[in-house]
C-alpha positions as CSV (number, residue, x, y, z in Angstrom):
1,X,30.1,17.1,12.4
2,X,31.2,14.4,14.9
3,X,27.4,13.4,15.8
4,X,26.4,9.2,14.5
5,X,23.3,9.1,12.7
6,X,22.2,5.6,11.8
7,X,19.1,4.8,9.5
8,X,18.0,1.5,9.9
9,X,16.5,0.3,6.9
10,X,16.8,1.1,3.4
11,X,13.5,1.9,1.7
12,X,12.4,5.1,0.4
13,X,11.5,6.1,4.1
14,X,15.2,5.6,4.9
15,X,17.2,7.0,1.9
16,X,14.8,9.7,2.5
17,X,15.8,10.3,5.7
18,X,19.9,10.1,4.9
19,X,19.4,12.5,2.0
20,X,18.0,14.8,5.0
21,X,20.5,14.7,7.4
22,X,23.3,14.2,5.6
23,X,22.6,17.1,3.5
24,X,23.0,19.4,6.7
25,X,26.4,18.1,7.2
26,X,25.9,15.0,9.3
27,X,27.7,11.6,9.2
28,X,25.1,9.6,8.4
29,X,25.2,5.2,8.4
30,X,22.4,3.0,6.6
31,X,21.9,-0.1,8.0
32,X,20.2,-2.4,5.4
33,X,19.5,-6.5,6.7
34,X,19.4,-7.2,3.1
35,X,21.8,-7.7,0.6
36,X,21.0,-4.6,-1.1
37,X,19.4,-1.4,-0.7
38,X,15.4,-0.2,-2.3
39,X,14.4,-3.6,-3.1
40,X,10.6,-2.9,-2.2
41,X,11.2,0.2,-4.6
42,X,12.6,-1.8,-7.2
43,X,10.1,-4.6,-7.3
44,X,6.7,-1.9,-7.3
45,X,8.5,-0.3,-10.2
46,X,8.8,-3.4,-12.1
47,X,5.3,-2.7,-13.9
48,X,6.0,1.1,-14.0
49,X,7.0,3.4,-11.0
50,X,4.1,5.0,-9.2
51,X,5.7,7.9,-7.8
52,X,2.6,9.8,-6.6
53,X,-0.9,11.3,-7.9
54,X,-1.4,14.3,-9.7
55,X,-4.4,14.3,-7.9
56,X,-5.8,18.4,-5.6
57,X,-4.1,18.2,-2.5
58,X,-7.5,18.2,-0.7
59,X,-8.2,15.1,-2.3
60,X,-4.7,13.8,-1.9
61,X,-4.5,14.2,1.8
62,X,-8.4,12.5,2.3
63,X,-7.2,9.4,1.2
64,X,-5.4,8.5,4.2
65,X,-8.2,8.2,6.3
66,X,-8.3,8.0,10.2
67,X,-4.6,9.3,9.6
68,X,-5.1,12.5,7.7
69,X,-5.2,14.5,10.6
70,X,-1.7,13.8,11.6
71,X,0.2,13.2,8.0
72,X,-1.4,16.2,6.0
73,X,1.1,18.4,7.7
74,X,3.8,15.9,7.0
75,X,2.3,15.8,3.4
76,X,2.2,19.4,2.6
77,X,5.6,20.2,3.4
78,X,6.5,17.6,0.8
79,X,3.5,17.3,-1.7
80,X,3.2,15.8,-5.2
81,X,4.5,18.2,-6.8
82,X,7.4,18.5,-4.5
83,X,7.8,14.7,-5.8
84,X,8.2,15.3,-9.3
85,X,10.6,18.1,-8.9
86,X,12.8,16.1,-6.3
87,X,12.9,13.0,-9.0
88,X,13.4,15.8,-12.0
89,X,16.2,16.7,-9.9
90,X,17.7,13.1,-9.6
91,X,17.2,12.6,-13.7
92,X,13.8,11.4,-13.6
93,X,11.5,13.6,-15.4
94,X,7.7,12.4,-14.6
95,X,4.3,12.3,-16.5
96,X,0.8,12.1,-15.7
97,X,-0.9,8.9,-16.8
98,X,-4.9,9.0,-17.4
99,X,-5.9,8.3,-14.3
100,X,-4.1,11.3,-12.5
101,X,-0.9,8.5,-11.3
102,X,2.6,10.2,-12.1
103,X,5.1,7.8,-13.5
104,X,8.6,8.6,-14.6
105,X,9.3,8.5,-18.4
106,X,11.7,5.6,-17.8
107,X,8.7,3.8,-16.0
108,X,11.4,2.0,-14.0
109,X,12.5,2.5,-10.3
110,X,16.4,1.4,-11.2
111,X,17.5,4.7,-13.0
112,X,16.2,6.9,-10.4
113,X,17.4,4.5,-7.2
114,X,21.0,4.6,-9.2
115,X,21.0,8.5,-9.4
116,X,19.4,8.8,-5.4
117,X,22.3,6.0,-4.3
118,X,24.8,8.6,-6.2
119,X,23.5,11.5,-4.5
120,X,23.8,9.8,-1.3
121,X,27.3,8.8,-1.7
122,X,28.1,12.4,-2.7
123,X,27.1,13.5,0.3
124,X,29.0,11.1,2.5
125,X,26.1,8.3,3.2
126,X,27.4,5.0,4.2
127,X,25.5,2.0,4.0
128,X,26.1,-1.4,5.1
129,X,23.8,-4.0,3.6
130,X,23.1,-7.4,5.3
131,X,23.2,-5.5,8.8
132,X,19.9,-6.9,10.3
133,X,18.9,-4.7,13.0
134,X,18.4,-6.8,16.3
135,X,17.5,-4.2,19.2
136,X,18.6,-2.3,21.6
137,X,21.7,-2.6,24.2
138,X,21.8,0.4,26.4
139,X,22.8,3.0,24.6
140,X,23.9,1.0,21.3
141,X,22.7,-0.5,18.4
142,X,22.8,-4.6,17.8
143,X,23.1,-6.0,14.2
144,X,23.4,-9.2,13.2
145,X,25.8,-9.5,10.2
146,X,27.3,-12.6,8.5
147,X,30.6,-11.9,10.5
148,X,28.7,-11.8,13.7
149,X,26.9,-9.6,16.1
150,X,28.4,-5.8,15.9
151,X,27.3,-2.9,18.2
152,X,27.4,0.9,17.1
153,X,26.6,3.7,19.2
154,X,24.4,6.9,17.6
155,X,23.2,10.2,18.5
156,X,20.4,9.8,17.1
157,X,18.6,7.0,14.7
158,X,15.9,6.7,11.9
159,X,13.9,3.5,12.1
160,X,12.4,2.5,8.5
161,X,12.0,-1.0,8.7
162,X,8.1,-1.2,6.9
163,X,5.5,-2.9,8.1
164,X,4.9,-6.9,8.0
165,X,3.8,-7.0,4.4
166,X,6.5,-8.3,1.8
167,X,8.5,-10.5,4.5
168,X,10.8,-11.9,1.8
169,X,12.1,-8.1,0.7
170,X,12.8,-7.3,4.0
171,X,9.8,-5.8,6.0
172,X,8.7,-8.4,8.7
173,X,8.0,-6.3,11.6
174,X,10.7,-8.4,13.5
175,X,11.2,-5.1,15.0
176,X,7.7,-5.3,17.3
177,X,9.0,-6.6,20.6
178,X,12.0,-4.4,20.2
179,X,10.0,-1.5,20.6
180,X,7.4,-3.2,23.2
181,X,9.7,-3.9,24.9
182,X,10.9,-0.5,25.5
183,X,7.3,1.0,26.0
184,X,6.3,2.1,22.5
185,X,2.6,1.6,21.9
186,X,2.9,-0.7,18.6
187,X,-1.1,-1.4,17.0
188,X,-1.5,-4.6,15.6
189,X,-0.8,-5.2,11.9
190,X,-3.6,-5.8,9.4
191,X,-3.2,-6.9,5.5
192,X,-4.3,-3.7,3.5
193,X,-4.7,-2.8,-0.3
194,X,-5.2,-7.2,-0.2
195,X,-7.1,-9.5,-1.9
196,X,-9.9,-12.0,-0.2
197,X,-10.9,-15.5,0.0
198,X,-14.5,-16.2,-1.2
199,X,-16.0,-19.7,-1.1
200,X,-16.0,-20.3,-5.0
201,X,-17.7,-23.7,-6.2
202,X,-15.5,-25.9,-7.3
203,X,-17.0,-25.5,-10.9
204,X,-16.3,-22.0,-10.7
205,X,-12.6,-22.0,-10.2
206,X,-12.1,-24.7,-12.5
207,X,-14.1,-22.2,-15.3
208,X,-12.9,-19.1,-14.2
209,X,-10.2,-18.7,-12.1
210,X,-7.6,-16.4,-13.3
211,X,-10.3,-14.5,-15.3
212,X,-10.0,-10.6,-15.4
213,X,-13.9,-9.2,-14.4
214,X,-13.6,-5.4,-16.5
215,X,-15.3,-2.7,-16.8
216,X,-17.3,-3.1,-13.4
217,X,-18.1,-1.1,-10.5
218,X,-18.2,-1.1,-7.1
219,X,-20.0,1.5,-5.2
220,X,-18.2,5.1,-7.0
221,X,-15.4,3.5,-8.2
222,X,-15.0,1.6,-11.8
223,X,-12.4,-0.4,-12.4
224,X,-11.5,-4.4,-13.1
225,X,-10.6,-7.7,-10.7
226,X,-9.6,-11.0,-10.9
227,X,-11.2,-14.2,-10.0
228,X,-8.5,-16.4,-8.5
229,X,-8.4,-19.5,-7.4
230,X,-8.9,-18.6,-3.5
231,X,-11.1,-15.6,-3.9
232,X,-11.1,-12.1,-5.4
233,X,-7.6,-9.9,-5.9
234,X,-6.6,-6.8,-8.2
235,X,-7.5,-3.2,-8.2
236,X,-10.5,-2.7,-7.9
237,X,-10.8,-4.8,-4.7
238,X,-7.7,-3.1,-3.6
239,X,-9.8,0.2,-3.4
240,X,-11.9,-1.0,-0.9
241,X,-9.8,-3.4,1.0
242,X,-10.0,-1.4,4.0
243,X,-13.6,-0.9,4.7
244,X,-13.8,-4.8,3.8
245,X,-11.5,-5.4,6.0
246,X,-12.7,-3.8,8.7
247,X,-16.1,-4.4,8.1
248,X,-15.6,-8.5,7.9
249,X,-14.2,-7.8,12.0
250,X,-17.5,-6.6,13.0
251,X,-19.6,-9.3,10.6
252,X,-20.5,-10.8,7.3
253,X,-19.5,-8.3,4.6
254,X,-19.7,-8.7,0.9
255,X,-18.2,-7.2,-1.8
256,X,-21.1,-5.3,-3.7
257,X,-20.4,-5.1,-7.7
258,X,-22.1,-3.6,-10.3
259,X,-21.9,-5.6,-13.7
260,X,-23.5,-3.2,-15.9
261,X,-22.4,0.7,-14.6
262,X,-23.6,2.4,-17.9
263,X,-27.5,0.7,-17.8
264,X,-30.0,1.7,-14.9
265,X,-32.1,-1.3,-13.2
266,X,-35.2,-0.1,-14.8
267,X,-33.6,-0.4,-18.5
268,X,-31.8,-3.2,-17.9
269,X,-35.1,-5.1,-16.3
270,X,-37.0,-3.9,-19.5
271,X,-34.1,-5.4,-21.5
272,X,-34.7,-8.9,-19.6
273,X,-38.2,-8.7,-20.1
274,X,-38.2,-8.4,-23.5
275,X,-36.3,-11.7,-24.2
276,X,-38.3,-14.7,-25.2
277,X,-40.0,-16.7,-22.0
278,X,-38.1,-19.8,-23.5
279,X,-34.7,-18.7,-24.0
280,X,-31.9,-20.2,-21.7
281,X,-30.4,-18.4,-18.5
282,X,-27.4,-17.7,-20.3
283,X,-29.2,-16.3,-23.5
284,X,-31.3,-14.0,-21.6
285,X,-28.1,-12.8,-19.6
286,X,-26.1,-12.3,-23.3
287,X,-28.8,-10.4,-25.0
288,X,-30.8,-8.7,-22.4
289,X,-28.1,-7.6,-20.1
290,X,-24.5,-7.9,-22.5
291,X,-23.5,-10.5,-19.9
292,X,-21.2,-13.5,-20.9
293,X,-18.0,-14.9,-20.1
294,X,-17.2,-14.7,-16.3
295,X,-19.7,-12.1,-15.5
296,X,-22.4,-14.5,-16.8
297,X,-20.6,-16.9,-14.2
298,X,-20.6,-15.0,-11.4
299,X,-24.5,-14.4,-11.7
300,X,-25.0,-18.0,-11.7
301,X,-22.7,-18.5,-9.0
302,X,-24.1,-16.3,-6.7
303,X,-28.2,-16.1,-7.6
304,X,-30.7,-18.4,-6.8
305,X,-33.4,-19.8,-8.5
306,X,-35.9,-17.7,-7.3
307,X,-33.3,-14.4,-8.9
308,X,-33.1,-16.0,-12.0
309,X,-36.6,-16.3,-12.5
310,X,-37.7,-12.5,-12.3
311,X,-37.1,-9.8,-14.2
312,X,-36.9,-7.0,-11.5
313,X,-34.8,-9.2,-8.8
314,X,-32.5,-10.3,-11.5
315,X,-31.4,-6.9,-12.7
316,X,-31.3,-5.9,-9.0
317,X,-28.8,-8.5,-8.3
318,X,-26.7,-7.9,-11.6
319,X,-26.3,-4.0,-10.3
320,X,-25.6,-5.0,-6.5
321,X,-24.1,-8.3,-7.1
322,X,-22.8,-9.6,-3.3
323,X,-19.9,-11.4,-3.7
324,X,-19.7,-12.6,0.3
325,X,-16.0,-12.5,1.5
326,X,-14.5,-14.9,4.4
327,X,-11.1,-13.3,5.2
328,X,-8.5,-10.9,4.0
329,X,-5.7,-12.6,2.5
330,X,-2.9,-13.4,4.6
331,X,-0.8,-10.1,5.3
332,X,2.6,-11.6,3.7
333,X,0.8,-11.3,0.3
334,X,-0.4,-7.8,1.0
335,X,0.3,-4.6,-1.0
336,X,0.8,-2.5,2.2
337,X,-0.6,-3.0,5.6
338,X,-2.4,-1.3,8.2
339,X,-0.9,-0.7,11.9
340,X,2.4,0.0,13.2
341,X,4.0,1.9,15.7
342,X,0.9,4.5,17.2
343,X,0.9,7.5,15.9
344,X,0.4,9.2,19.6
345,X,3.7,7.3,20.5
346,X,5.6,10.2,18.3
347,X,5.6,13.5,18.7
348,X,5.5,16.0,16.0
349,X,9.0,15.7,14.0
350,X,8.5,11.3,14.1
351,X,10.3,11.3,17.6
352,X,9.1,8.5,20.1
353,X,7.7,10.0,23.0
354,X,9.7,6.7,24.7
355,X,13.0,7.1,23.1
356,X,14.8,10.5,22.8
357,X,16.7,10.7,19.6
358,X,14.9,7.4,18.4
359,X,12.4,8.3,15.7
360,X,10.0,6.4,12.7
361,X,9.3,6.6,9.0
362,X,7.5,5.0,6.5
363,X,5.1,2.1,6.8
364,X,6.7,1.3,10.6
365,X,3.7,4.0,11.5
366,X,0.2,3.3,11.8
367,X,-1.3,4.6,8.2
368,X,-2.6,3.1,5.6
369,X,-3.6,3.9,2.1
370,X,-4.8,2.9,-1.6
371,X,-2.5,2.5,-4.3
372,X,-2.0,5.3,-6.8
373,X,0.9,6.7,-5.6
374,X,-0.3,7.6,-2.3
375,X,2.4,5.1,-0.3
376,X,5.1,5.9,-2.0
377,X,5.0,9.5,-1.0
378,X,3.7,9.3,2.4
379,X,7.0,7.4,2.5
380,X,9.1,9.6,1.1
381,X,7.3,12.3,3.0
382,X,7.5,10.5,6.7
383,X,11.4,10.2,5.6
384,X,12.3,13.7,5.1
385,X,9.6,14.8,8.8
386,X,12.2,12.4,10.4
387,X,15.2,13.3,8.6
388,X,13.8,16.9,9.8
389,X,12.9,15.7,13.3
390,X,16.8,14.5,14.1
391,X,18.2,17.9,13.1
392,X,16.3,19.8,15.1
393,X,17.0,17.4,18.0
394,X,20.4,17.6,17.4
395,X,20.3,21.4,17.5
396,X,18.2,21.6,20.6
């Protein structure tokens, strides 16, 4: 078929997208500004490749939030278990972990991103690494490339740049006044699935920073966090990034923990109250409440005297333990981000309302979502809607 397709950026989003179109027949042109292809992908699979969640759909599709409306159509044409069997199908047979997250049995991104690449090329995908998109000229495309600025013309075009977290792989939202400028609605980017500053004594860091906080809760959830030197990061805090987030742009907010998940605040006063009037702070913590280590510190760092002193108030604070937050972390260190281009600025198949033939995948639209698996197939998913969306526009 004689019609250009260019994808411009090479994520999951973007492959996705390619392995879409091209499979109908298409010449189809990736247009990477880095020096190679899936580096995102290749750096989240670096501890083990979260593919997706084994999780009910229902519950799958409720954890995008304020976006659920618009992606669970998007998500149930191309569901969890639609993952697995499109990996199976590139080598990469997949397992459930414990905690519902599907992994491949290689754990590693590389030996499915080799087979995918493989597939691609098999199906007449170009793609041109360090071709940094750089906007629009009429009816062409503008890349920057170490030989110089080149132009292409298309028929239509995939944009799958990301969002503005991980700048130095390759997703720094350079593409905003681009697409401003041209009258796409584009809502401002926020860190999410992020750590957060805290204002930590300087005794504290110097005791505790770097220190893993386990077996904890906060609200539902259990999980574990780290102390670091700036403030509070890892999973746990990751879970509820968002309504931190948005709850520290309204006012203060803290982060509420639970210490002790298994033991009520009536037991676990008793089991204050029965240590001897005499002993220390930190022997009543060890005994009565199994408290030591960094969770003993975080107590003293954030209870008064007043706390300390009674039974009740202490065992209240150790099961709703405010950790108060001052900011997110900046959005370069982020997981994933909030924000994008606005989801009423597409229509159905990922098209922008603005630009015929232009559409958007991936983490360029205005979702967000925990870990688990969850990005990574909304990605995937968005990809093959607008690998979808430029076929039919092609045959309309």
């Amino acid at each position: 078929m004689d019609k250009r397709i260019a994808i411009i950026g090479g994520g999951p989003a973007g492959l996705m997208a390619a392995e879409v179109v091209s499979g109908a027949g298409y010449f189809v042109t990736v247009y990477e500004g880095m020096p190679t292809v899936g580096r995102k992908l290749l750096m989240a699979g670096k501890s083990g490749l979260n593919l997706t969640h084994a999780e009910a759909m229902g519950d799958f599709f409720s954890r995008f939030g304020a976006a659920r409306a618009f992606l669970e159509p998007i998500l149930a044409a191309f569901d969890n278990a639609a993952v697995r069997e499109w990996a199976a199908g590139l080598g990469s047979e997949t397992f459930v972990g414990s905690s519902g997250r599907v992994f491949p049995r290689a754990m590693k991104a590389s030996p499915l991103l080799r087979a995918w690449l493989e597939r691609l090329a098999e199906q007449g995908v170009a793609i041109r690494t360090r071709h940094r998109w750089a906007g629009f000229e009429g009816d062409t495309l503008v890349f920057e490339t170490p030989e110089g600025e080149v132009r292409e013309p298309f028929d239509a075009v995939v944009l799958a740049l990301g969002g503005a977290s991980w700048p130095r792989l390759g997703s720094d939202a350079a593409w905003v006044p681009w697409l401003k400028a041209r009258g796409v609605a584009v809502d401002p980017f926020r860190p999410a699935n992020c750590g957060f500053d805290v204002d930590w004594s300087e005794h504290f860091v110097e005791r505790f920073a770097g220190a893993p906080v386990k077996a904890v809760a906060a609200g539902p959830t259990r999980g574990e966090f780290v102390i670091s030197r700036t403030g509070v990061e890892g999973s746990l805090v990751y879970g509820q990034s968002a309504a931190l987030r948005d709850g520290l742009e309204v006012g203060p907010t803290a982060l509420v923990l639970d210490l002790v998940p298994d033991r009520t605040a009536e037991r676990l006063e008793r089991d204050l109250a029965r240590q001897p009037a005499k002993a220390s702070f930190s022997s009543r913590l060890r005994k009565g409440a199994g408290l030591d280590g960094v969770k003993a510190g975080l107590v003293r760092e954030l209870t008064g005297e007043a706390v300390r002193g009674d039974n009740g108030a202490l065992a209240g604070a150790i099961k709703a333990l405010a950790v108060p937050l001052v900011r997110p972390r900046p959005i370069a260190e982020a997981i994933s981000v909030a924000g994008g281009v606005d989801l009423n600025a597409v229509d159905e198949g990922l098209m922008l309302k603005k630009l015929p033939g232009v559409f958007v995948a991936g983490e360029m639209l205005d979702w967000e979502a925990p870990t688990g698996g969850y990005l990574l197939t909304a990605c995937l998913a968005t990809g093959r809607a607008a690998g979808q969306g430029v076929l039919d526009h092609l045959k309309a």
